[in-house]
Residue, then its C-alpha position, 0 to 999 in steps of 0.5 A: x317326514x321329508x325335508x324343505x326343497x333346498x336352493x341350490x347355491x346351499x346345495x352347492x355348498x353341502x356338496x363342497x362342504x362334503x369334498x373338504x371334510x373327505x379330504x379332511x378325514x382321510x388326508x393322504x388316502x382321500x379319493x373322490x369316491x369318499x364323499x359318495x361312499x360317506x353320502x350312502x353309508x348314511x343316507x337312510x338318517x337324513x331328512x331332506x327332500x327327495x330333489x335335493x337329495x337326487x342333486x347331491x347324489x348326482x354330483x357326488x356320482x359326477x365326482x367319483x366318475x369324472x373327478x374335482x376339475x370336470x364337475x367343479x366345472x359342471x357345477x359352474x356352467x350348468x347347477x347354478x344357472x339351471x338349478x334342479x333342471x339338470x336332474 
């Protein structure tokens, strides 16, 4: 079973709707790791399509490697004018 390709603005908000729970839950101890750690200590439960899934992936990776600033800022410029053309 796999889920409906999402648009990417919804994408886009499932991504900051997982940095402000992380940072949520964890207060103090939040890094940028969480929302990816979380992502892939539950990935297996969810039923989502498999592009969708690789975007969030892609910035929640983004997010741990180049932090809030430099992937907000991709997101920007690049997801939501090019939409899955970036994976």
């Amino acid at each position: 079973m796999a889920g409906m390709k999402m648009p990417v603005k919804y994408v886009v908000e499932m991504f900051c709707d997982r940095i402000a729970a992380s940072k949520n839950y964890n207060k103090e101890k939040y890094t940028d790791g969480d929302a990816l750690a979380y992502f892939h200590a539950s990935k297996e439960h969810y039923i989502i399509h498999a592009e969708t899934k690789d975007l969030l992936e892609k910035l929640l990776v983004m997010l741990k490697d180049m932090g809030e600033e430099k992937t907000f800022q991709y997101v920007r410029r690049e997801v939501l004018k090019r939409g899955y053309e970036v994976l």
